[in-house]
N, C-alpha and C positions, 0 to 999 in steps of 0.2 A: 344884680338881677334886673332885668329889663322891664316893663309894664308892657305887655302884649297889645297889640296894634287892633283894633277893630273896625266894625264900618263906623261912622261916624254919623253919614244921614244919607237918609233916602228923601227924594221929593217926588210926591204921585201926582201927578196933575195933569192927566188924559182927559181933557175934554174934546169929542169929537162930535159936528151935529152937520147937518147943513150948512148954516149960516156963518158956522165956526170953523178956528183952524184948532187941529189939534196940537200939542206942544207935548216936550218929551215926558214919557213918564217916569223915568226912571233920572235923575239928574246925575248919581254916581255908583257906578259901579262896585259892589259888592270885594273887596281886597283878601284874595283867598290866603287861608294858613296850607300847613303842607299837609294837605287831604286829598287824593286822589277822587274820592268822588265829588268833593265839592268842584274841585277845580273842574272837572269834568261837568258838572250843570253849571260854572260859572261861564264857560264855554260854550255852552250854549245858548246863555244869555246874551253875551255879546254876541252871536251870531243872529239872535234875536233884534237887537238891538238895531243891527244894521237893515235885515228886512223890514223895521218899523220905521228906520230913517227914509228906508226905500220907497215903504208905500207912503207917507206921509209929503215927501218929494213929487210923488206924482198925483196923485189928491191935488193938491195946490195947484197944481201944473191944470190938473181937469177944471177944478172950479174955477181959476181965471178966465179959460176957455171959453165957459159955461157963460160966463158972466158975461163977455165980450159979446156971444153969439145967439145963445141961449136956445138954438133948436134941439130937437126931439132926441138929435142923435147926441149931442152934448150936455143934454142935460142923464141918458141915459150913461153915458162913460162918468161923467163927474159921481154921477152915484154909486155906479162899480166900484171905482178909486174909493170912493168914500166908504164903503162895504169892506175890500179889501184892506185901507186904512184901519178900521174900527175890529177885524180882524188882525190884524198883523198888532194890534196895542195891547189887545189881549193877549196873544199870545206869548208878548216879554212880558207883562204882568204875572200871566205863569209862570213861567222860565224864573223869574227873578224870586219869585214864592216860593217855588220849589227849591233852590239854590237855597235861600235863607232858609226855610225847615229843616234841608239835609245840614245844614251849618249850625243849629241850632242841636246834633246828635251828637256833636265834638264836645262839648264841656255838661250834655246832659245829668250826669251823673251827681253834679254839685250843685242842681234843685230839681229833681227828678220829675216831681208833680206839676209844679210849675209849669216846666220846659213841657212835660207832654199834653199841658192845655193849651198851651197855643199854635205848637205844632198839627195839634186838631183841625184849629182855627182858621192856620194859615192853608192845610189841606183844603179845609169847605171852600174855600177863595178860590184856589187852584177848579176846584169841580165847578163852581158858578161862573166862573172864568168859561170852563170849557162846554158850560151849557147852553152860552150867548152865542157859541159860533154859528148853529145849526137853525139859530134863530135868524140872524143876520143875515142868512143864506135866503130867507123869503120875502125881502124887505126890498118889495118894487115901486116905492115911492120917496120923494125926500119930507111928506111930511111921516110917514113908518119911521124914514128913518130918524127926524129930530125927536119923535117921540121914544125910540129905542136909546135914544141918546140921555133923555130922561131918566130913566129907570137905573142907566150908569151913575146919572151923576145925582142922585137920592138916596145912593149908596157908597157912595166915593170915600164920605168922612168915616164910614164903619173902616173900610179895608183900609185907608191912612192910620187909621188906631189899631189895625192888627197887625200892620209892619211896624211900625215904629215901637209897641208895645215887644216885640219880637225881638229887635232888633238891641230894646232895654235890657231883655231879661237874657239874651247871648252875653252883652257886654259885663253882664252881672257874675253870669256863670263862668267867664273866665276871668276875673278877678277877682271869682271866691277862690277857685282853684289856687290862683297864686296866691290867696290866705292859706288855705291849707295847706299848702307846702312850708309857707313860712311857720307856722304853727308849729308842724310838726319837726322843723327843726329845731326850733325854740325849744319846744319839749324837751327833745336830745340832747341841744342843749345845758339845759338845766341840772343834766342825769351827770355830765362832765364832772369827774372827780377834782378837776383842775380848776372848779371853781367852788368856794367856801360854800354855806350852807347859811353865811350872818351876812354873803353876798348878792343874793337873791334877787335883791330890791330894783338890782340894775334890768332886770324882764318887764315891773312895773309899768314903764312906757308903751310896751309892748300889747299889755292887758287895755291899757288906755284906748291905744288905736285900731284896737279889732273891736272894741265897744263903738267907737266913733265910724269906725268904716259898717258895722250891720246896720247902724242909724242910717247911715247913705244910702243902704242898700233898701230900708224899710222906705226913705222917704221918693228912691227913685221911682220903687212900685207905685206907690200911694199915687205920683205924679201918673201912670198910667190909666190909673182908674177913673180919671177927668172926664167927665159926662156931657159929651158931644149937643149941641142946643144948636140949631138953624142951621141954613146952607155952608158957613160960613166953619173951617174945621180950626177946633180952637188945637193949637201944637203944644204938646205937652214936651215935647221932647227937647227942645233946649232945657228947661227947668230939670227932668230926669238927668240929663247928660252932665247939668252943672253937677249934681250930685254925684256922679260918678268920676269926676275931673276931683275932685275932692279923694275918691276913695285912693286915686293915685298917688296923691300926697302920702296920704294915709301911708301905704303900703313902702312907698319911700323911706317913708319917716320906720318903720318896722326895718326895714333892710340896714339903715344907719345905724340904729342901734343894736342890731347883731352885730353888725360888723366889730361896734365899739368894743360889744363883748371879748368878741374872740380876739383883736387886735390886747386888749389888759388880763385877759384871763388865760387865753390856749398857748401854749409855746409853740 
């Protein structure tokens, strides 16, 4: 049995101001499972993606300009671009939030409460997201705008802890799944008339490694709850992810010793 593939990491690091370039926000692409509506907003992300490479391309293009020439009429295009720019990052920020909640509906079921707090979460994003555009839209200066760029980046490390936090508890929820299948075979199993009753022992392992794989699981959350201090966002997410790189052993090591079983017990 296979260990299901997921995203592995996201990097958010939109800073966009005057004086600055912005850089991508998104570094990797979201790796859809076979969901029709995922892949359907993941498709829109990358569509996204490419209008943000778009405006960010010409942004840079204005403020060289700008910088070379510096009149009235160049300093009003570099601001457009940069308007349009700080729009268009928003709007894959969405696109890619979105994508991740609906993906976050595929294994909800194996931490129901969880999954639906941060699905909340990553909604308020999504609407804060969409309530900067109409803002951006009145902003005829570039000091409006490096101060609009403030207010982005004073909240940058909350929405880095609500993807990545996100992104924890998906990875979570579908390699509980694959526990629970394993389990419930196990179970079955055990019910095998074709295996003694003073044979038992040989599941033992099995008890071991679903004890060790919830401890990964308690300690990957625990790693979410990391209390963000200064500009500076502290990444919890290699440390979660190690713990999850573990559960796959785990789950390995469960899969061998079924095997073992039925290979000496089942004809």
């Amino acid at each position: 049995m296979g260990i299901l593939a997921l995203i592995l990491c996201v990097l958010l690091s939109p800073q966009l101001v005057a004086a600055q370039e912005p850089t991508n926000p998104v570094a990797s692409t979201p790796s859809p499972p076979s969901d029709s509506l995922f892949t359907q907003y993941q498709s829109d992300y990358q569509y996204q993606v490419k209008l943000y490479q778009d405006a960010y391309r010409l942004y840079t293009e204005k403020k060289q300009i700008n910088l070379k020439y510096n009149t009235v009429t160049t300093q009003k295009e570099a601001l457009a671009a940069a308007k349009n720019a700080i729009q268009s990052r928003n709007n894959l920020l969405k696109s890619y939030l979105l994508a991740l909640r609906v993906k976050l509906d595929m294994y909800q079921s194996a931490n129901p409460d969880e999954t639906e707090k941060n699905k909340i979460t990553l909604n308020s994003w999504e609407k804060w997201l969409d309530d900067q555009n109409p803002i951006i839209e009145t902003i005829n200066n570039a000091e409006d705008a490096a101060n609009f760029s403030q207010v982005f980046k004073s909240r940058h490390n909350e929405l880095q802890k609500a993807v990545y936090t996100a992104i924890i508890i998906d990875r979570i929820n579908q390699k509980t799944a694959i526990l629970n299948q394993l389990t419930d075979f196990s179970q079955n199993l055990k019910k095998s008339p074709q295996i003694p009753s003073d044979q038992l022992h040989w599941f033992n392992p099995i008890n071991i490694q679903t004890d060790l794989i919830r401890q990964a699981f308690n300690q990957a959350i625990t790693a979410t709850n990391q209390i963000q201090v200064g500009d500076q966002f502290s990444n919890f997410y290699p440390e979660a992810s190690q713990q999850l790189i573990k559960v796959d052993g785990y789950l390995i090591d469960i899969t061998k010793t079924l095997k073992s079983i039925i290979i000496k017990f089942i004809n």
